[in-house]
SEVEXRO-981222 format. One record per residue (C-alpha): residue number from 1; residue in three letters; x, y, z. Coordinates in pm, whole numbers, plus 32768, in hexadecimal, padded with zeros to 4 digits. Layout:
BEGIN
(logu NUM; "Ala"; (X; Y; Z))
...
//
This chain:
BEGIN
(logu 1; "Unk"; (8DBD; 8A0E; 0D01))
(logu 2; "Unk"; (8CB0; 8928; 0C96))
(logu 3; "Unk"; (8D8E; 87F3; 0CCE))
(logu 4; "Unk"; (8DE8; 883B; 0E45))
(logu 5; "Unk"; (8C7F; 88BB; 0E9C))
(logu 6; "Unk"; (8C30; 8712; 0E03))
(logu 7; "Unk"; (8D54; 8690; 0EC8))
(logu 8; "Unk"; (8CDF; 871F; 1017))
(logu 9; "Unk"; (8B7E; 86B0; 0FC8))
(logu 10; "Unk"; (8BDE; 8582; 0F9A))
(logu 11; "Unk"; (8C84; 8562; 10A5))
(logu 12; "Unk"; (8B82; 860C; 11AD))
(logu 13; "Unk"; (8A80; 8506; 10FC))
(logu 14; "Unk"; (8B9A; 8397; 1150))
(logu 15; "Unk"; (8BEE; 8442; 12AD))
(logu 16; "Unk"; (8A79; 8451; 12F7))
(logu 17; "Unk"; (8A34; 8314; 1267))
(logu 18; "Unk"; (8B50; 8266; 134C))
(logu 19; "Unk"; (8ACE; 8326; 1487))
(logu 20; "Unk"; (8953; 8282; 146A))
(logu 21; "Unk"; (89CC; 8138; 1400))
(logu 22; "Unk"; (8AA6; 8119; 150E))
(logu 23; "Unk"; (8994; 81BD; 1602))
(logu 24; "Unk"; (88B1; 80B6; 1590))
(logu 25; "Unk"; (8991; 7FA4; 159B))
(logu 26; "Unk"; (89DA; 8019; 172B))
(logu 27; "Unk"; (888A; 803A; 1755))
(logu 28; "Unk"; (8834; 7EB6; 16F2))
(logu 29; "Unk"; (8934; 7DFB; 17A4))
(logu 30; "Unk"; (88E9; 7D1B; 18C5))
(logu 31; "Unk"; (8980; 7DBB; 1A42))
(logu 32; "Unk"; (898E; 7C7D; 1B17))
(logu 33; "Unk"; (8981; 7CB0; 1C75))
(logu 34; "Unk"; (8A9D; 7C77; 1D5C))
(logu 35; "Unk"; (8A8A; 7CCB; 1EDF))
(logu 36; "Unk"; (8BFB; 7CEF; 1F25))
(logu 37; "Unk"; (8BEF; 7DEB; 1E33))
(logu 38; "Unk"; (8AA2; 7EAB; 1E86))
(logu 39; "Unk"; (8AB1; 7F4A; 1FC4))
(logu 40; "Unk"; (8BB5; 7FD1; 2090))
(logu 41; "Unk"; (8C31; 7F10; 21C2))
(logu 42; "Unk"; (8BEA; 8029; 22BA))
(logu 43; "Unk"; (8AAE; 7F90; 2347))
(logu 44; "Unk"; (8A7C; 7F3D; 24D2))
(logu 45; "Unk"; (88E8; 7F15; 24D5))
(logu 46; "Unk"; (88A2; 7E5C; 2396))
(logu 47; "Unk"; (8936; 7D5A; 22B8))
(logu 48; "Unk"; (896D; 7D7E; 2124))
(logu 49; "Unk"; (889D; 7C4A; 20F4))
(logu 50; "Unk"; (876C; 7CEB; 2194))
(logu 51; "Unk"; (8771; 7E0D; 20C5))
(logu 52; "Unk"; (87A9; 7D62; 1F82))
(logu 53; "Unk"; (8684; 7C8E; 2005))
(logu 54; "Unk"; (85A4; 7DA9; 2039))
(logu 55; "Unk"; (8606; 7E5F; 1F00))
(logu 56; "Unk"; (858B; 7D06; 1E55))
(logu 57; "Unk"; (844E; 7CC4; 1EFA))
(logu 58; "Unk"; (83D3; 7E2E; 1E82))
(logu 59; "Unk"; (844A; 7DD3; 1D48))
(logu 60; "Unk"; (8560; 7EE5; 1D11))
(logu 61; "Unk"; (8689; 7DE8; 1CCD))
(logu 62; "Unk"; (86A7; 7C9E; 1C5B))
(logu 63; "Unk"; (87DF; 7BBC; 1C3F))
(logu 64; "Unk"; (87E8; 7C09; 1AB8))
(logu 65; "Unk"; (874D; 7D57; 1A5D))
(logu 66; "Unk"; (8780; 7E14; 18EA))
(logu 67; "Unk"; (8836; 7F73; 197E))
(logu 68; "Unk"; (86EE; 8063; 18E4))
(logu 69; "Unk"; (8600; 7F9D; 19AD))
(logu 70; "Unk"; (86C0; 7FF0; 1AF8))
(logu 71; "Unk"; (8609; 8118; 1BAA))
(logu 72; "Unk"; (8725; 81B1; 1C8A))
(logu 73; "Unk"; (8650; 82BD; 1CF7))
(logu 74; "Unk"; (8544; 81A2; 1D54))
(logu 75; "Unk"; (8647; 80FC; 1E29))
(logu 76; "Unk"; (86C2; 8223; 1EE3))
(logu 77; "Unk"; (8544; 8290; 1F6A))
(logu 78; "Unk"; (84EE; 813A; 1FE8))
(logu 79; "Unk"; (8647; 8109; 2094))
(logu 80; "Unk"; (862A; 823E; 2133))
(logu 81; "Unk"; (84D1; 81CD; 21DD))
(logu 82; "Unk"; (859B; 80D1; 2285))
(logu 83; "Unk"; (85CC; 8136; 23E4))
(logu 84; "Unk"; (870F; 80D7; 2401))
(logu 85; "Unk"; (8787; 81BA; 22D5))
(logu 86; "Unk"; (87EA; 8305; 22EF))
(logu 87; "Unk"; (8816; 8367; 217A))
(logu 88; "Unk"; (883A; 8294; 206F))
(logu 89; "Unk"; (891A; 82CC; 1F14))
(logu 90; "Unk"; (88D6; 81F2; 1DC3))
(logu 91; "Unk"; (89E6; 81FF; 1CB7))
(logu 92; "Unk"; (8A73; 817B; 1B9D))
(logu 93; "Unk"; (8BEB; 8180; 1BDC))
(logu 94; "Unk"; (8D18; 8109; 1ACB))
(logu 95; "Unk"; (8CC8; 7FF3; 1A24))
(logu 96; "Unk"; (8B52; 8007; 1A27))
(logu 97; "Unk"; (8B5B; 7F81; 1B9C))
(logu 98; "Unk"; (8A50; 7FD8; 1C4D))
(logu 99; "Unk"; (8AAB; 8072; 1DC8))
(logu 100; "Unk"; (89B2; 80BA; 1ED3))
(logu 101; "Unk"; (8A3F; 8167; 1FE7))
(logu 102; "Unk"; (8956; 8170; 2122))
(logu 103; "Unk"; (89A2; 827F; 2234))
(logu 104; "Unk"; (891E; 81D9; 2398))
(logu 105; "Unk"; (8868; 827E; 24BD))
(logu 106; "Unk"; (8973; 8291; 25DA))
(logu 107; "Unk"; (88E5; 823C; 2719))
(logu 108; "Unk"; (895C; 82CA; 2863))
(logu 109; "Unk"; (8878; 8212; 2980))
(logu 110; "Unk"; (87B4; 80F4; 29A3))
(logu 111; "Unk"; (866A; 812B; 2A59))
(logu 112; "Unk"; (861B; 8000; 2AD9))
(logu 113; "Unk"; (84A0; 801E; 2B3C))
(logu 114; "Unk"; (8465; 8090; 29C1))
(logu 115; "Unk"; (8580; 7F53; 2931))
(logu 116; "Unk"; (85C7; 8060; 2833))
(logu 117; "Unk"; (86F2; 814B; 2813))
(logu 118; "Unk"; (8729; 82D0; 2814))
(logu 119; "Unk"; (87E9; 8327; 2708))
(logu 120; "Unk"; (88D1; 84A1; 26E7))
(logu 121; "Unk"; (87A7; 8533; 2645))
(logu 122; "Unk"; (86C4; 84F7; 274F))
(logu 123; "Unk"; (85F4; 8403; 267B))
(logu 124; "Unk"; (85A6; 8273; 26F4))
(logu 125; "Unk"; (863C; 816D; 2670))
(logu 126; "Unk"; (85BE; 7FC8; 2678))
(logu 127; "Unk"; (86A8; 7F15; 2726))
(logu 128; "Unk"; (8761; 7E64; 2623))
(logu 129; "Unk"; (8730; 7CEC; 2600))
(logu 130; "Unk"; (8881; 7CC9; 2536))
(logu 131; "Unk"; (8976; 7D1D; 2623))
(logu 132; "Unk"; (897E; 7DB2; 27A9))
(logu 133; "Unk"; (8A3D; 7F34; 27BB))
(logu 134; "Unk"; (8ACF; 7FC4; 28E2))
(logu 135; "Unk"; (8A3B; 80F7; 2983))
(logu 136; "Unk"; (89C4; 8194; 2AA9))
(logu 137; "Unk"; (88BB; 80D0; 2B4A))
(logu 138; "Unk"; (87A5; 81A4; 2BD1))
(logu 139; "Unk"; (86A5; 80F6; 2CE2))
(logu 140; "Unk"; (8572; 81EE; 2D2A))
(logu 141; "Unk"; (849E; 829C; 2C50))
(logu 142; "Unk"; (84C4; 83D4; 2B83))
(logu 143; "Unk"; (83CB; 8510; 2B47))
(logu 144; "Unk"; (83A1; 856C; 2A0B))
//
């Protein structure tokens, strides 16, 4: 009895060993930024390179960055100020690759005498710079 109570203590203490080497190893290793691989082709109003840009000038990402330094929750509140972005999600996915995943605003009119749009919330949206989207026009102005 006294032998298999060892054995199994034994093997609880490598098994926990293992499991915070390898967390700590994980931890330390380098996460290199690629664009391709970042963020999710979906996007009409902005480009990838202007996010990755803006992530970078608040300092949340840089092209080389150890994976416990990376603040994913950091990331996700100041893409969502953004106009542009709807909702934002920050993951880790296989591989340790690191996947943002921005939701945009979807807008329905373009109000001309404001140059802003009207997205399906009801909410405005800046005109983007990046790239010109097809909606209704709308010439006048609108109450409130």
């Amino acid at each position: 009895m006294k032998i298999k109570i060892f054995t199994i203590s034994i093997l609880l203490i490598m098994i926990i060993v293992s499991i915070v080497y390898s967390n700590s190893l994980y931890n330390h290793r380098l996460k290199y930024l690629n664009v391709d691989n970042v963020i999710n082709d979906s996007l009409k109003m902005i480009s990838k390179d202007s996010i990755i840009n803006y992530l970078k000038t608040f300092n949340l990402l840089k092209d080389s960055t150890k994976i416990y330094k990376i603040e994913l929750n950091k990331i996700e509140e100041s893409l969502d100020k953004i106009k542009y972005v709807k909702k934002s999600n920050v993951h880790f996915g296989i591989n340790s690759k690191l996947k943002i995943e921005i939701d945009e605003r979807d807008p329905v009119i373009d109000i001309n005498y404001l140059d802003k749009y009207l997205d399906v919330e009801g909410r405005l949206v800046p005109k983007s710079s990046f790239s010109e989207i097809k909606v209704i026009k709308f010439f006048g102005k609108i109450d409130s």
